[in-house]
C-alpha positions as CSV (number, residue, x, y, z in Angstrom):
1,X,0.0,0.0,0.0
2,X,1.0,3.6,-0.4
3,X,0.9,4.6,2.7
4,X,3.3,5.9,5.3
5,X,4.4,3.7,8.2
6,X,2.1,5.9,10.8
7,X,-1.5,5.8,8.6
8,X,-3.5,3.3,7.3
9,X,-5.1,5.4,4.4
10,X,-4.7,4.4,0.8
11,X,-3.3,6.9,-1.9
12,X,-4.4,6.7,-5.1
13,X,-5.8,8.9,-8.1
14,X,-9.2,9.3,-10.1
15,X,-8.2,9.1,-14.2
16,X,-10.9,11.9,-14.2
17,X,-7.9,14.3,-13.0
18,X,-6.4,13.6,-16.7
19,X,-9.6,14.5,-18.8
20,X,-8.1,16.6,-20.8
21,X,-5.4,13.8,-22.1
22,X,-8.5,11.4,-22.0
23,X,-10.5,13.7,-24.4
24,X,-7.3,14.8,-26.8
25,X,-7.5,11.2,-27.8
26,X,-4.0,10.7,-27.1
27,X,-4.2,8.3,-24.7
28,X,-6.7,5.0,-24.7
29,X,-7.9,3.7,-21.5
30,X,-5.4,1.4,-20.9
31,X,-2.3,3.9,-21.2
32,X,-3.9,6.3,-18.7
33,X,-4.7,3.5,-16.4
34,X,-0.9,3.0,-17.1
35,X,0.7,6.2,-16.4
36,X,-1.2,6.1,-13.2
37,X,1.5,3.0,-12.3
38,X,4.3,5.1,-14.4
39,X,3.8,8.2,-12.7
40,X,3.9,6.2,-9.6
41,X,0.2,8.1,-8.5
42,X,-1.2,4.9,-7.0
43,X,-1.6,2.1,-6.2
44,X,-5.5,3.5,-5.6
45,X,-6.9,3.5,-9.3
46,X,-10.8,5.5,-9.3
47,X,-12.5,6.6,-12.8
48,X,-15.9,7.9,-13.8
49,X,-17.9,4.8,-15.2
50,X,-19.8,6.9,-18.0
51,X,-16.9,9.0,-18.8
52,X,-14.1,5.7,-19.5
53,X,-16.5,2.7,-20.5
54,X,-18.0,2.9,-23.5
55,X,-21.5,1.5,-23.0
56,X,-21.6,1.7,-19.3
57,X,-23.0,0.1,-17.1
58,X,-22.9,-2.6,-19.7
59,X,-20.0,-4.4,-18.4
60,X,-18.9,-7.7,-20.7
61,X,-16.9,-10.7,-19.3
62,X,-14.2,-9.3,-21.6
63,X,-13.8,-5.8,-20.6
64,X,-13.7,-7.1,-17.0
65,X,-11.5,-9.8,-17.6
66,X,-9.4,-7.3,-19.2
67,X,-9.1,-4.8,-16.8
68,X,-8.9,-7.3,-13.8
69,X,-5.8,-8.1,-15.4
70,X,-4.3,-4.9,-16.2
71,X,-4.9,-3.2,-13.1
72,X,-2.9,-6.8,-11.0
73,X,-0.3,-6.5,-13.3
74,X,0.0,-2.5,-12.8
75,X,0.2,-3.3,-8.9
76,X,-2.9,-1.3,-8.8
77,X,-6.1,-1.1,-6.6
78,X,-9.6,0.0,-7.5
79,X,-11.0,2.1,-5.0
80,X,-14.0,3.8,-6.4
81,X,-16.7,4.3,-9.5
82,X,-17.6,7.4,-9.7
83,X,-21.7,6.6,-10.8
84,X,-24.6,8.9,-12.0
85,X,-27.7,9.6,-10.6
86,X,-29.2,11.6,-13.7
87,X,-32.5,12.3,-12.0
88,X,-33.3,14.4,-14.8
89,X,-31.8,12.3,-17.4
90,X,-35.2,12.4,-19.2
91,X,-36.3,15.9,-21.0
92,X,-39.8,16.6,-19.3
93,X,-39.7,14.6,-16.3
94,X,-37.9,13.1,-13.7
95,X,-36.8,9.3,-12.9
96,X,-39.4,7.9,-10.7
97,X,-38.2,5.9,-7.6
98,X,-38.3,2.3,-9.7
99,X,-36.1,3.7,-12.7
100,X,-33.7,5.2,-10.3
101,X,-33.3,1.9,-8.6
102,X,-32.8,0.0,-11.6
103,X,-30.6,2.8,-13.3
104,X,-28.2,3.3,-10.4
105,X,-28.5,-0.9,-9.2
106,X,-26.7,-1.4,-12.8
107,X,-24.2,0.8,-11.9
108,X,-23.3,-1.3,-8.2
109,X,-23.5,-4.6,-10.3
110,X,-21.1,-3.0,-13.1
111,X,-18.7,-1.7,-10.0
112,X,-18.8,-5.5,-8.1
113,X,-17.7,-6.6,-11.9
114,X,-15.0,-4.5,-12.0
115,X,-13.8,-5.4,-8.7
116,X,-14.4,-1.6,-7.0
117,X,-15.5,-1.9,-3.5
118,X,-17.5,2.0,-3.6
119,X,-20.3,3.4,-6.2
120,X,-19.5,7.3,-5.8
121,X,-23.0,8.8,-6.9
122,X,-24.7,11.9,-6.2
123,X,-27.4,12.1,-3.3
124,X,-30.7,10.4,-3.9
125,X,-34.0,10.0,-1.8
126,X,-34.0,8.1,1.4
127,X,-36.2,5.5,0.2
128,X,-33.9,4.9,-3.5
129,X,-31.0,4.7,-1.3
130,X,-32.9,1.9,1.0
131,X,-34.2,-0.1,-2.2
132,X,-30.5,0.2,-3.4
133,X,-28.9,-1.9,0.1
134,X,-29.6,-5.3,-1.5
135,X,-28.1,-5.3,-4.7
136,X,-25.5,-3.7,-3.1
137,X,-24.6,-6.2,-0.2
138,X,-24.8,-9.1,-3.4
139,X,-22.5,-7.3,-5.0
140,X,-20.4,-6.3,-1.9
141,X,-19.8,-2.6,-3.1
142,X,-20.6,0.6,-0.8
143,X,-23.4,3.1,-2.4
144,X,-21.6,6.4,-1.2
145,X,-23.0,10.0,-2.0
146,X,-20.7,12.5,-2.3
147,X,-20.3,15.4,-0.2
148,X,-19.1,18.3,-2.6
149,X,-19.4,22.2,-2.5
150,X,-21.4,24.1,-0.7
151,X,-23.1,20.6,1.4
152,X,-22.3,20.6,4.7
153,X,-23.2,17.4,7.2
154,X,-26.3,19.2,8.2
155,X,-28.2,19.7,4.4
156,X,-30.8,17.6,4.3
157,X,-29.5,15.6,1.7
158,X,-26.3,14.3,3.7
159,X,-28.5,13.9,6.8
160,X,-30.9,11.8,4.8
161,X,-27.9,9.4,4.1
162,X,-27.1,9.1,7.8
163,X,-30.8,8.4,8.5
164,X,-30.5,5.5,6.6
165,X,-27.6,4.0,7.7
166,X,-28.2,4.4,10.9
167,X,-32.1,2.6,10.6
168,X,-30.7,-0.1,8.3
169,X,-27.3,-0.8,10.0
170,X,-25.7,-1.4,6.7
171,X,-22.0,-0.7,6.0
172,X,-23.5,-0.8,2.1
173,X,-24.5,3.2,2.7
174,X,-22.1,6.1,3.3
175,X,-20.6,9.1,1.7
176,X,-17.6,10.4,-0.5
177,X,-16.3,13.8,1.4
178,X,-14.7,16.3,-1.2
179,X,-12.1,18.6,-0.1
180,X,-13.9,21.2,-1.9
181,X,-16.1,21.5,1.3
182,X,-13.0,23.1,3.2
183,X,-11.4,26.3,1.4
184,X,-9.6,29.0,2.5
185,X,-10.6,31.1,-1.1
186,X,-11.4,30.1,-4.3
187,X,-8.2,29.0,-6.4
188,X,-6.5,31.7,-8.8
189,X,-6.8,29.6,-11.6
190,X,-10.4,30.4,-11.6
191,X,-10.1,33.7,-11.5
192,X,-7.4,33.9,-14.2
193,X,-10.5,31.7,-16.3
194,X,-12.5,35.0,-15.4
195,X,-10.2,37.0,-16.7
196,X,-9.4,35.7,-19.9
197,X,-13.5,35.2,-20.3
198,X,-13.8,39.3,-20.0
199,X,-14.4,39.8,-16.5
200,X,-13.0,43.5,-15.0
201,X,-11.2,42.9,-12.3
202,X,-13.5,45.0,-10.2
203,X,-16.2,41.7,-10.6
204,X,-13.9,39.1,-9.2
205,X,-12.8,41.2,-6.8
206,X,-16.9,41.6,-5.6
207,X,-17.2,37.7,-6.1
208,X,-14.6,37.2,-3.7
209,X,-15.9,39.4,-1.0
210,X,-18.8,38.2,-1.3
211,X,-17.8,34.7,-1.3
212,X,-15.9,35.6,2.0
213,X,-18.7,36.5,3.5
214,X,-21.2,34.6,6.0
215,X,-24.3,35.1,4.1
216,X,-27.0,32.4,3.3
217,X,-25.9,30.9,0.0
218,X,-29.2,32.3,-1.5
219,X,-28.2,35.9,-0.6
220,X,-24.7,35.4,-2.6
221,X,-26.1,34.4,-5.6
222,X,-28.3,37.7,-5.3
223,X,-25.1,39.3,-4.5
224,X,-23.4,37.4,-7.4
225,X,-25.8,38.8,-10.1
226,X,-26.3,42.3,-8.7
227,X,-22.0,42.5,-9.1
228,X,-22.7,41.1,-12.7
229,X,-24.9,43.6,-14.0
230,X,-23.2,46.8,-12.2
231,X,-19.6,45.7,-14.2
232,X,-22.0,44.9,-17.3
233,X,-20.8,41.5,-17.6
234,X,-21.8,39.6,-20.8
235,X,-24.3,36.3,-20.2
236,X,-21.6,33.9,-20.3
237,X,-19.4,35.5,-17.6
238,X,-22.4,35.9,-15.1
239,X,-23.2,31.8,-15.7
240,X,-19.0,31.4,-15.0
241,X,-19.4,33.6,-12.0
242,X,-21.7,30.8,-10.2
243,X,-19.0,28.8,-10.1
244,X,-17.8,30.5,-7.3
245,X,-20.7,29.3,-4.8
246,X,-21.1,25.8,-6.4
247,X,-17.5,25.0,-6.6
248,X,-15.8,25.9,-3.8
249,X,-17.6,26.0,0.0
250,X,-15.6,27.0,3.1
251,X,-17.2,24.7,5.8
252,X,-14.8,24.8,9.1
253,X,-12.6,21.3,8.6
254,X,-13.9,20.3,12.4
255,X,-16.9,19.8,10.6
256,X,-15.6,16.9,8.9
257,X,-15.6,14.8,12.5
258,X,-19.3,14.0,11.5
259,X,-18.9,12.5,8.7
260,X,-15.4,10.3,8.3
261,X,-17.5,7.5,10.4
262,X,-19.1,7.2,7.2
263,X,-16.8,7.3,4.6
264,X,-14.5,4.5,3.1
265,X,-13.0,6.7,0.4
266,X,-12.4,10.6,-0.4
267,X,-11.7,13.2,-3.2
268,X,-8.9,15.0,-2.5
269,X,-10.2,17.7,-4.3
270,X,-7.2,20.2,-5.6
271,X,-6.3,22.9,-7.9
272,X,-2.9,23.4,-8.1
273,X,-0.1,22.9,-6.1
274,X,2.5,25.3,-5.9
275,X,6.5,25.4,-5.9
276,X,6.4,25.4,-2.2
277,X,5.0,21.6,-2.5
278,X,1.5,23.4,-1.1
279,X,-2.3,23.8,-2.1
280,X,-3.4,27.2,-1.4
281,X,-6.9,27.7,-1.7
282,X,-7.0,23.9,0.5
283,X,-5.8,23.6,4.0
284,X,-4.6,20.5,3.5
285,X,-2.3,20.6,6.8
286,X,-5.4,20.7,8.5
287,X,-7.6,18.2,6.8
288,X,-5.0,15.7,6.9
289,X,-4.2,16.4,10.8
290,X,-7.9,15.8,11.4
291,X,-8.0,12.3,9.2
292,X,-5.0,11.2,11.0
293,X,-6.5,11.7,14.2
294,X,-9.9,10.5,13.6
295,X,-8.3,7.2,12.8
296,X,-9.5,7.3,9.2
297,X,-8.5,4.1,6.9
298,X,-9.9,4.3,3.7
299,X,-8.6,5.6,0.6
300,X,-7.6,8.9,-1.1
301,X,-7.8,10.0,-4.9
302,X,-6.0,13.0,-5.9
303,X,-8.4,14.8,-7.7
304,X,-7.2,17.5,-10.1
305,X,-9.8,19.8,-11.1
306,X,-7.8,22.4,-12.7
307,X,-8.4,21.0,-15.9
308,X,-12.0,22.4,-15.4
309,X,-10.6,25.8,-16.4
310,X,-7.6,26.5,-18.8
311,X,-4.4,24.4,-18.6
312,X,-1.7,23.0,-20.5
313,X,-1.5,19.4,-22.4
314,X,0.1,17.2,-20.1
315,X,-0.3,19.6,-17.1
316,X,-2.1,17.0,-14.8
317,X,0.8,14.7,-14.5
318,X,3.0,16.7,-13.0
319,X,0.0,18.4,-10.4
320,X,-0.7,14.7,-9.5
321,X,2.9,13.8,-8.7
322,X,3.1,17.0,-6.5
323,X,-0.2,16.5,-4.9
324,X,1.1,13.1,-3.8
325,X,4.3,14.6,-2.7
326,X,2.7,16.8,-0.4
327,X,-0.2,14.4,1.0
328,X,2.6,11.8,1.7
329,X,4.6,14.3,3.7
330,X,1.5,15.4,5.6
331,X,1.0,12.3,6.4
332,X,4.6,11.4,7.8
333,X,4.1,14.7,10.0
C-alpha cells in the first residue's frame, strides 16, 4: 500500500484528473490506467464509469477480464466508481423511484464486476437509497454520495444518508467527502479563467468578498448577479461567476468529525499545487491532521480539477505527482 508507516489510508488517483489527455484522444484507456502506475500516483486506481467505459453500465466478461488483469499486473487497486444519478436524465420529467433503482443498481453490479469496493453517486432520496442496500450487499460494493461544495453534514441531503444508515445498520450506505467543502478562497486559476473570459477585475474582486462573506448561500447568488450587472458583464461571464458558490464551500474542517464515520473513500479535491509543494486555496495541513486523528482508513484519490478551467497538455501529470508529494509528507508529519 501507499501509505506511510504511521497511517493506514490508501493513496491513489481518479483518471478523471487527466480528462483533458483522456479527451485529446491521445491516450486509450489502458495507457492512462498505465501512467497512473508510471507516474507512480497509485496504487488507488478511481474513474468515472460513464466517462471511460464505453457503454456503461454494460460491463462484458471481456472488458472485465481485461481490466482485472491490467490493473494486478500495474500493482494497482480500485478504489471507487464514480456513478450517475441523472435524476433528470429524461427531458420533461424526472426518474421515478423504480427507474432510479434499476438505473443506479446497474451501476453497483457494473462496479462489483470490476472489482471496485464503492459506487461514488450523487445524493438520492432516502427511500432509493434503501431499495438500493440489497443489490449492493450481493455485489459487496458501498453506495456512497458525495459530499461536494457548498453541502455541509447538516443539508438535508447528507442527513438523509445518515438516517438511513443508521435505521438499516448497513455498512453498504455512506458518503464520499470532497475537499472542496474546506477552502480558504477560491483558487486563482479560476479567477485567471475569469479573466481571460472578459471579467474586469473590479467583478472578481466583488465575487470574492462576497464569497468571504457569511451570508446564506441564497443571498450570494443575489449578490453574485447584482456584481454582474453593475460591471455589465456579458451572459456567459455571469453563468461562469456561479461557479464560485457551487465550486468551492468554506465549511470549518472540524466539521468533517461528522462524517469520516461514514466514509470509506475521499476526493482529494485540488487545484494546483504550488512550488512550495503546497495547495493554497486547501488547508490540506489541517484536513489531513484531522483524518490522521480520527483514525481514518480508507482511501484517497487526488483529484485535479484544474483541468476544469484552462491548462496546458500534459499539465495533470506533474499536479498529480506533486499533490502526492505533499499528501505523503503530511501524512509522515
Amino acid at each position: 500500500m501507499n501509505t506511510t508507516s504511521n497511517s493506514r489510508i490508501l493513496l491513489g488517483t481518479t483518471i478523471y484528473s487527466f480528462t483533458n489527455e483522456w479527451q485529446s484522444r491521445r491516450f486509450t484507456l489502458d495507457q492512462v490506467i498505465e501512467k497512473v502506475a508510471e507516474l507512480g500516483v497509485g496504487p488507488g486506481l478511481e474513474m468515472v464509469g460513464f466517462q471511460s467505459i464505453r457503454g456503461f453500465p454494460a460491463i462484458s466478461d471481456e472488458f472485465a477480464g481485461h481490466f482485472r488483469t491490467l490493473v494486478e499486473r500495474l500493482g494497482l487497486k480500485p478504489t471507487s466508481l464514480s456513478g450517475n444519478a441523472d435524476l433528470g436524465r429524461y427531458p420533461d420529467r424526472l426518474m421515478t423511484p423504480d427507474e432510479m433503482v434499476a438505473y443506479i443498481g446497474g451501476q453497483i453490479e457494473a462496479a462489483g464486476k470490476l472489482g471496485f469496493p464503492v459506487l461514488r453517486i450523487q445524493f438520492v432520496s432516502g427511500e432509493v437509497l434503501e431499495r438500493l442496500l440489497p443489490t449492493a450487499e450481493r455485489a459487496r460494493v458501498q453506495v456512497a454520495c458525495e459530499m461536494h461544495s457548498p453541502m455541509t453534514p447538516s443539508h438535508p441531503p447528507v442527513v438523509e444518508v445518515l438516517e438511513v444508515r443508521s435505521r438499516t445498520g448497513s455498512p453498504y450506505v455512506g458518503l464520499v467527502p470532497d475537499f472542496s467543502s474546506s477552502m480558504t478562497r477560491p483558487p486563482e486559476r479560476y479567477w485567471s479563467w475569469l479573466r481571460q473570459a472578459g471579467a474586469p477585475d473590479a467583478l472578481i474582486e466583488a465575487a470574492g468578498e462576497i464569497w468571504h462573506s457569511d451570508a446564506p448561500n441564497a443571498d450570494k447568488f443575489a449578490a453574485l448577479a447584482r456584481a454582474a450587472q453593475q460591471n455589465d458583464a456579458s451572459p456567459a461571464v455571469s453563468g461562469m461567476l456561479n461557479g464560485v458558490m457551487t465550486m468551492f464551500a468554506h465549511m470549518p474542517v472540524s466539521a468533517w468529525r461528522e462524517v469520516l464515520p461514514y466514509a470509506r473513500h475521499i476526493h482529494g479535491k485540488f487545484y494546483h499545487v504550488d512550488e512550495s509543494g503546497n495547495e493554497p486555496s486547501i488547508p490540506y495541513p489541517q484536513i489531513i491532521g484531522l483524518l490522521k486523528e480520527s483514525g481514518y482508513s480508507g482511501s484517497i484519490s487526488a483529484e485535479w480539477e484544474g483541468h476544469a478551467f484552462a491548462s496546458e497538455p500534459g499539465e495533470s501529470f506533474g499536479e498529480v505527482q506533486r499533490w502526492h508529494a505533499m499528501v505523503k509528507r503530511l501524512l509522515a508529519s
